[in-house]
C-alpha positions as CSV (number, residue, x, y, z in Angstrom):
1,X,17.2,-34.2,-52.0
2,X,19.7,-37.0,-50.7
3,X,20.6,-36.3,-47.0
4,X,24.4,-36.0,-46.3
5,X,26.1,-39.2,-46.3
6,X,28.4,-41.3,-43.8
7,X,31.3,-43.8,-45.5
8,X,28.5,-46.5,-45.9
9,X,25.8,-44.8,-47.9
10,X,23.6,-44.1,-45.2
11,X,22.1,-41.3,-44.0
12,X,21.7,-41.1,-40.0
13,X,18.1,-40.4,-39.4
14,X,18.6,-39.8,-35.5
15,X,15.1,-38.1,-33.9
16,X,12.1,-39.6,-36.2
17,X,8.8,-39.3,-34.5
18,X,7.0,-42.4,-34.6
19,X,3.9,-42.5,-36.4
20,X,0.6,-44.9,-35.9
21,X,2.5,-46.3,-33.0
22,X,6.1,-46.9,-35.2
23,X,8.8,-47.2,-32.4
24,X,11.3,-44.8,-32.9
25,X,14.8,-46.4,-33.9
26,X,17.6,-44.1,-33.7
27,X,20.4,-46.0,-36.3
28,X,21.7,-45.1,-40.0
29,X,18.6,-44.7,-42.5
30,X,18.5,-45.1,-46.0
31,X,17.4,-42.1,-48.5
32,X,15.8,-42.3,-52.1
33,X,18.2,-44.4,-54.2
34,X,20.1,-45.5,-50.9
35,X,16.9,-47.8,-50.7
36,X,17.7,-50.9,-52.3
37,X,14.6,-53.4,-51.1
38,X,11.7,-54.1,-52.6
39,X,9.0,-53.5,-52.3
40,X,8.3,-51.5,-49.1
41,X,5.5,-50.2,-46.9
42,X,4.7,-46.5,-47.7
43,X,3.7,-43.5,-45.2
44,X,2.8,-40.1,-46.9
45,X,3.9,-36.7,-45.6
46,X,0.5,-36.1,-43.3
47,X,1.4,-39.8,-41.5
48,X,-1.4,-41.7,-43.8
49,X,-0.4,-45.4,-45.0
50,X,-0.4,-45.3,-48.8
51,X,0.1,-49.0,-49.0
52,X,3.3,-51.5,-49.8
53,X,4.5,-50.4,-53.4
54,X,7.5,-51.1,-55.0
55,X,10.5,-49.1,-54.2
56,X,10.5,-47.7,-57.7
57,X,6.7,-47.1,-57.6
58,X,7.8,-45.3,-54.1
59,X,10.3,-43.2,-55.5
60,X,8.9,-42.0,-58.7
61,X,5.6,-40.7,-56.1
62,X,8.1,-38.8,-54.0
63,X,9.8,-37.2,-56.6
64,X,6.4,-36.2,-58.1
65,X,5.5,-34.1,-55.0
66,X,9.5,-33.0,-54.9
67,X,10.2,-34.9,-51.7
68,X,12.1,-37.4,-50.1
69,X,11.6,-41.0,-49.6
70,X,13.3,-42.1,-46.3
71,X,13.7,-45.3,-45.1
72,X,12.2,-45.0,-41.2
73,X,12.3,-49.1,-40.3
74,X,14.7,-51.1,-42.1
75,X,14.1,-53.7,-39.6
76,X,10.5,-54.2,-40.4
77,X,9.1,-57.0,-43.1
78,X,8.5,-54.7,-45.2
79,X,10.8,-51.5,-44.3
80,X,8.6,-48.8,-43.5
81,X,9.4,-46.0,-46.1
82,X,8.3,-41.9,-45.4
83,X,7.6,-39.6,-47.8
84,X,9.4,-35.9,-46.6
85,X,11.3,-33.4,-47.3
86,X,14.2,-34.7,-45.6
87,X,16.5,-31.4,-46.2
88,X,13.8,-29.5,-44.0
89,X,13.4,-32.1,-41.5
90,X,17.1,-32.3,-40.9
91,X,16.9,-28.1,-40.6
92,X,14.4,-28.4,-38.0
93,X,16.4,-30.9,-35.9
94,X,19.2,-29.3,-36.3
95,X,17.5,-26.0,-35.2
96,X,16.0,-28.0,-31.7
97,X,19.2,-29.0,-30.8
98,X,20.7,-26.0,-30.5
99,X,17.5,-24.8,-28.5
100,X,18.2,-27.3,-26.0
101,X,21.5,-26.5,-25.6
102,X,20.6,-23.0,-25.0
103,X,18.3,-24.2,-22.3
104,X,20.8,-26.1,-20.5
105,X,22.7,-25.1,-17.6
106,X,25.6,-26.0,-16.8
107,X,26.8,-25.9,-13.2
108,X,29.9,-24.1,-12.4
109,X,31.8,-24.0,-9.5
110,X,32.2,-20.0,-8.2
111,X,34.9,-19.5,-6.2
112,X,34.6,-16.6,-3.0
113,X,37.1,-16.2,-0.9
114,X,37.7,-14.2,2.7
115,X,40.0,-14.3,5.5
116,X,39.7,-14.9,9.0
117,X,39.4,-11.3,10.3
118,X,36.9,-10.4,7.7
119,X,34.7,-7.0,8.5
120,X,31.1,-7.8,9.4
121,X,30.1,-5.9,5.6
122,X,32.3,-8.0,3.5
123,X,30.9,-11.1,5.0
124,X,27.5,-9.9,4.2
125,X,28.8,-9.2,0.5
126,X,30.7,-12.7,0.4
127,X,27.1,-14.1,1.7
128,X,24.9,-12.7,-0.5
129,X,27.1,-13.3,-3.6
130,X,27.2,-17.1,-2.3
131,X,23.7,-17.0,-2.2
132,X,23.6,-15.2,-5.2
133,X,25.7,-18.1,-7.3
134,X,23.8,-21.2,-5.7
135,X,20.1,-20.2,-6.4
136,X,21.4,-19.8,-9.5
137,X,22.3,-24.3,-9.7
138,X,25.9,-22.8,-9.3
139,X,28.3,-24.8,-6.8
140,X,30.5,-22.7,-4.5
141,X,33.7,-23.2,-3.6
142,X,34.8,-20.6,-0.2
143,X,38.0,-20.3,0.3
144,X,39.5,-18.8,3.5
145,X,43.1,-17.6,3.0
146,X,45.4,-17.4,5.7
147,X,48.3,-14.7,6.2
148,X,51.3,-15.4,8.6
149,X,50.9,-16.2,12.1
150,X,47.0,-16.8,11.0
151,X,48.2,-20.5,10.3
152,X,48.7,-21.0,13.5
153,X,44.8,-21.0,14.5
154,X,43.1,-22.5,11.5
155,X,40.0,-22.8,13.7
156,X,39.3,-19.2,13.7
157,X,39.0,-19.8,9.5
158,X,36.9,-22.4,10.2
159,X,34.9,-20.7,12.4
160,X,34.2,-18.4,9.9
161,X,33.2,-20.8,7.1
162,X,30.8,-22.7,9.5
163,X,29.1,-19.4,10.0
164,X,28.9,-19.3,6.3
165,X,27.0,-22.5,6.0
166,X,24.6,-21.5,8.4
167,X,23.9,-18.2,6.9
168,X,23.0,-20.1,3.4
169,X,21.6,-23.6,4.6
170,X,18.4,-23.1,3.9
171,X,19.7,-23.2,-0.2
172,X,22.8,-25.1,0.4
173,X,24.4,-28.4,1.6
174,X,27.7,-29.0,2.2
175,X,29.8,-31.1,-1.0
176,X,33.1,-31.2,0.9
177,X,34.2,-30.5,4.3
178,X,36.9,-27.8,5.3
179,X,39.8,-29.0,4.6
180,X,43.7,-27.6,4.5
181,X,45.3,-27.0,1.1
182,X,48.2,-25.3,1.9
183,X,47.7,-21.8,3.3
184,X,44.0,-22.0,2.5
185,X,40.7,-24.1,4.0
186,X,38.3,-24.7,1.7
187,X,34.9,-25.8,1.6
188,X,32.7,-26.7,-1.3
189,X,28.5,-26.0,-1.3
190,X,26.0,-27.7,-3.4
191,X,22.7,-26.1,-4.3
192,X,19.9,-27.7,-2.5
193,X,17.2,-29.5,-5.1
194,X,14.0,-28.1,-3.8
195,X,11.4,-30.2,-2.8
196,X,7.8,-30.2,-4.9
197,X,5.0,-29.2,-2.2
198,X,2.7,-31.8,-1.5
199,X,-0.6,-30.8,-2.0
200,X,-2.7,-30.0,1.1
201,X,-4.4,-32.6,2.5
202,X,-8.6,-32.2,1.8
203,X,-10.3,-31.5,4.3
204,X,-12.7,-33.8,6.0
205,X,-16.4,-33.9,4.8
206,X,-18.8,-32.5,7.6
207,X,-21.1,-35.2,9.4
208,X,-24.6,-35.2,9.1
209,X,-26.4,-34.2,12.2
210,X,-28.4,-36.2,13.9
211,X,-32.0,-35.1,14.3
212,X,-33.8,-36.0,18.0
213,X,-37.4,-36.6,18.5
């Protein structure tokens, strides 16, 4: 079972785990006829050396058990040469890279906006959704809109965005200042990377007493 190909007859063999101390080498490998030296150093599927055979000799065992043989250090005198079933190896590595995609996040930046004269309940709501998108590794971007003659005293905007940051700086820090961008100030949050504990110091070992005569 030949692995798919590039332009240049190779295969690329890109997450082999080493075996007997092998260093892992992520670059195109060869598989079955793609091998062209001879003779090489054979590993069998459980991770035992079979010994340096020619690469004929090599093949004819893999095909015997119906695997692969896959060509894991070209750079070492001789290549080193595994015995697999490449097809299900290449399913399986496939198959982990998709897991750790899933179990990536990727930060977005949420956007929640008010106005100066915002009632004392939406604030709470704005808050807690704030809160809501950081503790989740989300970055926050608030935006305080201004209407008419509320230009006039950006300050009271900015009051209310300071009073934001308070509310949430126990989870946040602040990514960029208030800032003007046309009829709106905005200011961008970062979640805060918390901070292992430190294990509790032990506590001190009792002295013996002293006896008096």
């Amino acid at each position: 079972m030949d692995g798919p190909e590039d332009g240049f007859g190779s295969v690329l063999f890109s997450a082999y785990h080493p075996i007997h101390g092998e260093r892992p080498i992520n670059e195109k490998m060869r598989v079955n006829r793609q091998i062209r030296i001879s003779p090489v150093r054979v590993i069998d599927p459980e991770g035992e050396q079979v010994g340096i055979l020619p690469v004929e000799r090599a093949l004819e065992i893999a095909e015997e058990q119906g695997l692969d043989l896959v060509e894991v250090a070209p750079l070492a005198r001789p290549p080193v040469c595994r015995i697999m079933d490449y097809g299900k190896f290449r399913y399986e590595e496939q198959r982990q890279a998709r897991d750790a995609r899933k179990k990536q996040h990727h930060v977005q930046l949420k956007e929640v906006k008010m106005r100066p004269g915002i009632e004392e309940h939406d604030f709470e709501f704005k808050v807690r959704n704030a809160r809501r998108f950081l503790e989740e590794g989300n970055k926050v971007k608030l935006t305080m809109m201004f209407r008419g003659r509320q230009m006039a005293h950006p300050e009271y905007g900015r009051q209310v965005l300071d009073r934001v940051f308070r509310q949430l700086e126990e989870v946040a820090k602040i990514e960029s200042n208030p800032m003007l961008e046309g009829r709106s100030m905005v200011m961008v949050l970062a979640p805060l990377v918390k901070a292992q504990a430190q294990p509790a110091p032990a506590a001190p070992k009792p002295q013996p007493q002293q006896q008096t005569s």
